[in-house]
C-alpha positions, 0 to 999 in steps of 0.5 A: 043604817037599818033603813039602808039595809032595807033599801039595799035588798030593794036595790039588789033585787033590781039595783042598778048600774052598768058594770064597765068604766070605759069604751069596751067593745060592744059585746062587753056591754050586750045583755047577752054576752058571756060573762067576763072580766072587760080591760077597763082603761085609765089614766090616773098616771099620765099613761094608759093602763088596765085599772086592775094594774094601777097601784092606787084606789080608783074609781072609773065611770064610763059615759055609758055608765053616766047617762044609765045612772042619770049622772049629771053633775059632780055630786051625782058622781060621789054617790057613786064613789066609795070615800069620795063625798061631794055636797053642794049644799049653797047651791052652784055658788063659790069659785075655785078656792072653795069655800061653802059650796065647794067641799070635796071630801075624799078619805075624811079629808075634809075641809070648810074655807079655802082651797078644796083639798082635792082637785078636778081636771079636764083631760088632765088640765087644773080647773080653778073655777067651780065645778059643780055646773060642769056639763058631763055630755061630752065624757069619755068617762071619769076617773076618782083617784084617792090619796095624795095625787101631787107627785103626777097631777100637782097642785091641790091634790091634797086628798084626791084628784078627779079628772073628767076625761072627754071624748076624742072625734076621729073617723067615725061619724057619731051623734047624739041627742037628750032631752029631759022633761021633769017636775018643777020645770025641768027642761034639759037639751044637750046633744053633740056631733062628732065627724070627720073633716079628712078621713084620717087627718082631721076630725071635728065634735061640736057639742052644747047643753040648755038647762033650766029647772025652775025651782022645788021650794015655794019661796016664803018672802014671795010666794013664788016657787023660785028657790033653787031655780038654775039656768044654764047653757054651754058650748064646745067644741074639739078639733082633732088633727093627725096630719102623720102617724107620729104627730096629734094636736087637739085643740078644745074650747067651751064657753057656758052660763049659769044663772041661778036665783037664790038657793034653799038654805035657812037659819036655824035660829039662835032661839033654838040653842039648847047647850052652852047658852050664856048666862046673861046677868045684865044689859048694857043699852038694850045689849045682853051682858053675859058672865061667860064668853059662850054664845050658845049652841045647839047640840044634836040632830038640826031638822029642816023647818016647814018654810023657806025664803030667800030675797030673790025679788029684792036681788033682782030689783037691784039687777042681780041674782043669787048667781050670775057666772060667765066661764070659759075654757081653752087647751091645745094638747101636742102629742109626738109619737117617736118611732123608737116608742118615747111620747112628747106631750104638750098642754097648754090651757087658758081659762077664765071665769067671772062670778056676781054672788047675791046672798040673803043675810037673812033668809026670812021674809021682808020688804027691808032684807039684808043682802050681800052682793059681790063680783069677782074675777079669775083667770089662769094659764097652765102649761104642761109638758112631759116626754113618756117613755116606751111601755114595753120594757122593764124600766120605764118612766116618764119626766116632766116640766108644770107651770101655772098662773092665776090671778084675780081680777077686778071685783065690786061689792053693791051697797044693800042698806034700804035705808041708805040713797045709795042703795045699789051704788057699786064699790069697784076694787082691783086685786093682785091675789092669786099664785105662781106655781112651777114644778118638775115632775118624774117617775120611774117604774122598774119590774123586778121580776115577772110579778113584781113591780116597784115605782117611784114618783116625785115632784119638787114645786114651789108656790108664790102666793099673792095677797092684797088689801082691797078697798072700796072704791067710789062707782065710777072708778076702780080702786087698785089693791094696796098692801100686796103680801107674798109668801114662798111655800116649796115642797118635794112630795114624793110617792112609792108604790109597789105591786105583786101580781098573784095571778094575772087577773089579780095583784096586791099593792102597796103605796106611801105618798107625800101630800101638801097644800100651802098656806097663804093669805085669808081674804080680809074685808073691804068693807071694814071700819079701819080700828077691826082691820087693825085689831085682825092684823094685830092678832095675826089671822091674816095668814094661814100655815101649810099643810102636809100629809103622809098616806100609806095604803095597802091594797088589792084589786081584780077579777073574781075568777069564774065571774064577771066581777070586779073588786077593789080593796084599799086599807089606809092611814093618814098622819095629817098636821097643820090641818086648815079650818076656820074661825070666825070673827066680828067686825063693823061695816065702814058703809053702813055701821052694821055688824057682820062676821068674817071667816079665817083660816087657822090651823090645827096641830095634828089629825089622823084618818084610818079606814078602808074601802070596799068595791064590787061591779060587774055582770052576774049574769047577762041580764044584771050588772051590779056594784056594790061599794062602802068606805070608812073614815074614823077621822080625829083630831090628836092635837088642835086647841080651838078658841071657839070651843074654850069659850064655848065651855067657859065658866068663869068669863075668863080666858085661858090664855092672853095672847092669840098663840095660846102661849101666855097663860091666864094666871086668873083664869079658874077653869083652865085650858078647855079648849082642846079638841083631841079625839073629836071627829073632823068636821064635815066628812061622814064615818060610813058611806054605802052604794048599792047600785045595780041594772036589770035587763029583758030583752024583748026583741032583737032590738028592744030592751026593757030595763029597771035602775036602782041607786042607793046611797048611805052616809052616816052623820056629819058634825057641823064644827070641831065641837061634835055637837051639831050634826046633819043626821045621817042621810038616804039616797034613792034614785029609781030609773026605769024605761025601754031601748028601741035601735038607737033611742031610750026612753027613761023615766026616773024618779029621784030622791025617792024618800024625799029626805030631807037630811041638811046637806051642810051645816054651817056655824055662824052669828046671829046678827040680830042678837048681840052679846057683850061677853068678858074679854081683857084683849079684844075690848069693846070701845065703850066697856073696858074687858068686854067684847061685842059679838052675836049670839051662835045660829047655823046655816043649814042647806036643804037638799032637792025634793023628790023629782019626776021626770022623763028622759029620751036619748037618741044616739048613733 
């Protein structure tokens, strides 16, 4: 924290950052106009509205704002959000439902597998694929909006939603060009037109984006600086029609790829334990025989070691890489504009995505690695419809109708054993997974008096998830899933707020919301031998329950009079059960006979989250823009009893309960229950975050600018796993942007992670596949000991956040 202090009043003295999030008029962003609060646009509530009169906690960054800062992906936009954090720690690897590299956390509502607790859209439209890769060029600006979104954008909305708002072509001819060249090989173009076709009746934007970044860790296996190493590519395009004043379609389309070689991340090392080792009283065949049922930890701070590796030559010899993802996006949006005021809208998207994963088991140099490689498939269909009323009257409203399909595809896992003549050979699979969702939505909002104004919003929903057992099959053909399983989850999850307008530059608000994410249905392994798939299904971790929350918010939000400030206050509770985290378990490979573990989803009994947030942006003075932000989130369990933790704090080599539910005691059992995790902090969510960001500009002529950036981030430490022992550290983001505008070019040049800190971004909890352990265990017995349990010693995985950088941007736009 003291370092922070101490690169905030660096910041402050040159801190950066553009005031305003959205398309203002030209004067609001001159360095010489006066002071003054602009109206900055958003539409978190399916409406257009001034940001100081919505009831909700939102941060809004416009493009401006986006290209001054350097943003260029979703973890570049956390660090500016108070309560909104965002780390993309196993490089651009993961897809729509989550897992490792996709953890959102807004408000301390965290999660490790599954579904993002919050979600992301484009023009309002669910992205089910990942959304670490998403090219910003073509942005309006985009909206953070804390708390539970379900009752107006549905779905996945758990925490938050964040939706990335794009530009609309219209009569005006515009264009732009970037290009960036940095350290490491970092060579970026993107640029976009935007023109009319008919003036006032067809307007067409074509944009695109090339980036490649040739990697900032030296590779130990190879010698090769290649770790991190990222290739993309994308196009768009947005055709614009208003043939009358009462009627708009827009149609969008993108398609890009990724191709990412291996990422920086290692294993900590289970010779580095240093808590909760297992006492090893014998061998059985070379194999530890342990007394208690604990693996080992480690406790405290985990440090970045001196050297990675990642089998990146190796992937490719197979024809693979780390990340092999191929996307696409549709929607058509109808818009009919009533003469009496109402609004009928009409979205509808189709998107898609394919991905090949190709993971270093091991990530340590050798000629003989283990390697993981999978493909998956995924498709969805949304359509959206909803009929707004006029805006002018004191009762107003909107109604609307939501239906979404997604479906995985076809899949194949690659045989990796070197020892094996099948390496390479691929397993092909069908999959039925996926959901049907549909819902009815509504709001109404009524002002009660000249200063108060009251809402209500719900939306009733029901999802329909899909399961299936997939198997390998042989190369040349396809294996179609068995076993579909399907579960019904409905919910209605309401939303009330209410707003007081002190003055009309000031309002305080209050909000109560329903959030819900439905349970389903955890992935089991196709490579499985049958006798571990009958023992998952028998303990039931097949499956995982919903979880909901309740969130109440008070709040308030303005203008500073006198100044060109803007603030924003938010107070907040979230009573949260059924929490999803994940527990991993052992099995045997059907291929190869080798070890590995697998992670499911189980549920804890109750949390809570309290904490606050703080916001302040806006000009000073005609030559400084500033914003200040910082959040907090005293996130705890009050009621989860983890298995993992009761063998971890196991004595005796006894069990404290006999079933996999926690209901039948063990009457031999001497050091009783220890299992429970009351108080502990959420996982993977930090308590404290601070931005500090601030712009300065001098003028130097009519029409040049020099200007100086400062972006400061803090986030205090983050634990690994419900146990509260192994922790990234707290962690310093400074990034310092510099350069000078001439008429329509910029020039800048940046230098980012200016500490080089090398704080983990993620800590994950995971095996020691080369350490086996024989612990006691009455339940799940080992084939040849009776009340024993083969498993592996604990390790980590840890990812390694981007060195310090250098580089030069140049923009040209008119």
């Amino acid at each position: 924290m003291k370092k922070f202090l101490l690169l905030s009043g660096v910041a402050i003295a040159a801190v950066a950052m553009p005031a305003h999030a959205q398309d203002a008029e030209a004067e609001d962003t001159d360095a010489t106009a006066p002071l003054g609060g602009p109206v900055i646009v958003v539409t978190a509530r399916k409406r257009e509205e001034d940001l100081i009169d919505v009831p909700l906690s939102i941060t809004a960054l416009g493009a401006e704002e986006i290209d001054e800062a350097g943003i260029d992906n979703i973890s570049d936009v956390a660090l500016q959000t108070p309560g909104f954090s965002f780390r993309q720690g196993f490089g651009r690897t993961g897809g729509g439902d989550g897992g490792a590299s996709v953890r959102p956390s807004i408000r301390g509502m965290s999660n490790i597998l599954g579904a993002p607790n919050a979600g992301f859209f484009v023009d309002g439209i669910f992205v089910s694929g990942n959304i670490t890769s998403y090219q910003l060029e073509n942005l309006e600006r985009v909206e953070v909006i804390r708390g539970p979104q379900a009752a107006l954008y549905g779905r996945q909305t758990f925490a938050g939603a964040v939706n990335f708002v794009t530009r609309k072509p219209d009569d005006t001819l515009r264009a732009g060009l970037e290009a960036t060249v940095g350290q490491y090989d970092h060579y970026e173009v993107s640029g976009y037109v935007s023109t009319p076709l008919q003036t006032g009746v067809a307007a067409l934007e074509v944009n695109g984006r090339y980036y490649s970044f040739g990697g900032d860790y030296r590779n130990a296996d190879n010698g090769k600086r290649d770790i991190n190493a990222q290739q993309s590519w994308n196009v768009g395009a947005k055709l614009r029609l208003t043939p009358s004043e009462e009627f708009e379609a827009i149609v969008g389309i993108a398609y890009g790829e990724d191709r990412d070689k291996g990422y920086a991340t290692y294993k900590f090392g289970s010779n580095n334990l240093n808590c909760f080792e297992p006492v090893v009283t014998g061998a059985f065949f070379g194999i530890p025989l342990s007394s208690t049922r604990s693996r080992g930890y480690f406790c405290g701070e985990i440090e970045q070691p001196d050297t990675l590796a990642y089998n990146n030559d190796e992937l490719e010899e197979l024809g693979y890489r780390g990340l092999t993802r191929d996307y696409w996006r549709t929607d058509l949006t109808l818009n009919y504009y009533f003469p009496s005021g109402w609004q009928l809208t009409s979205i509808t998207a189709y998107n898609g995505s394919d991905n090949i994963n190709g993971f270093d088991n091991d990530l340590f140099p050798t000629d003989t690695p283990s390697l993981s490689i999978g493909a998956s498939s995924t498709s969805d269909f949304s359509q959206n419809v909803r009929l707004l009323s006029p805006q002018e009257g004191r009762i107003r409203g909107l109604v609307g109708a939501y239906y979404y399909r997604q479906r995985d595809g076809e899949g194949f896992d690659v045989e990796t054993d070197w020892a094996d003549p099948r390496l390479g050979q691929k397993y092909r699979y069908d999959s039925d997974d996926g959901v049907n969702n549909w819902a009815v939505y509504g709001m109404v909002e009524f002002d009660v008096t000249d200063a108060l104004t009251v809402s209500a919003e719900a939306r009733y929903q029901e999802d329909k998830i899909f399961a299936s057992l997939e198997s390998n099959g042989e190369s040349a053909a396809v294996t179609p899933a068995t076993g579909q399983r399907s579960e019904k989850y409905t919910a209605f999850l309401p939303r009330f707020t209410a707003r007081y307008e002190l003055t009309p530059d000031w309002n305080l608000y209050a909000a109560v919301a329903k959030g819900n994410k439905p349970g389903g249905f955890n992935d089991l392994p196709t490579n499985i031998v049958q006798s571990f798939l009958d023992d998952f299904l028998a303990d039931g971790i097949d499956t995982f329950d919903e979880e909901q929350v309740w969130s109440y918010e008070l709040g308030t939000k303005g203008l500073i009079p006198g100044t060109g400030l803007s603030f924003n206050v938010a107070g907040f509770y979230l009573d949260w059960t059924s929490q999803q985290l994940t527990q991993s378990q052992p099995y045997q490979q059907a291929s190869n006979g080798a070890f590995t573990t697998t992670p499911f989803i189980v549920n804890a009994g109750a949390s809570e989250i309290k904490g606050f947030e703080l916001e302040l942006f806006g000009r000073i003075a005609p030559w400084f823009d500033v914003r200040l932000g910082y959040a907090y989130n005293d996130a705890t369990f009050k009621d989860f009893y983890d298995e993992n933790t009761e063998e971890l704090l196991d004595t005796d080599g006894r069990p404290s309960f006999l079933d996999a539910d926690f209901t039948v005691p063990n009457p031999a059992d001497v050091d009783g229950p220890n299992g429970q995790v009351a108080g502990n902090r959420l996982p993977q969510t930090p308590v404290h975050q601070i931005n500090a960001s601030g712009t300065l500009r001098f003028p130097m002529s009519d029409r040049a600018t020099v200007f100086l950036r400062n972006d400061v981030q803090y986030e205090s430490n983050r634990y690994a796993q419900v146990h509260n022992l192994a922790k990234t550290g707290d962690s310093y983001n400074w990034n310092i942007r510099a350069g000078f505008e001439i008429g329509d070019i910029t020039v800048t040049g940046f230098v980012d992670n200016v500490l080089e800190d090398k704080t983990p971004l993620v800590v994950t909890r995971l095996f020691d596949f080369n350490r086996g352990l024989l612990v006691p265990d009455p339940v799940r017995r080992f084939i040849f000991l009776p009340n024993r349990r083969f498993t592996f010693y604990r390790d980590f995985i840890v990812g390694a956040p981007r060195k310090r950088q250098f580089g030069v941007t140049v923009n040209w736009r008119f």
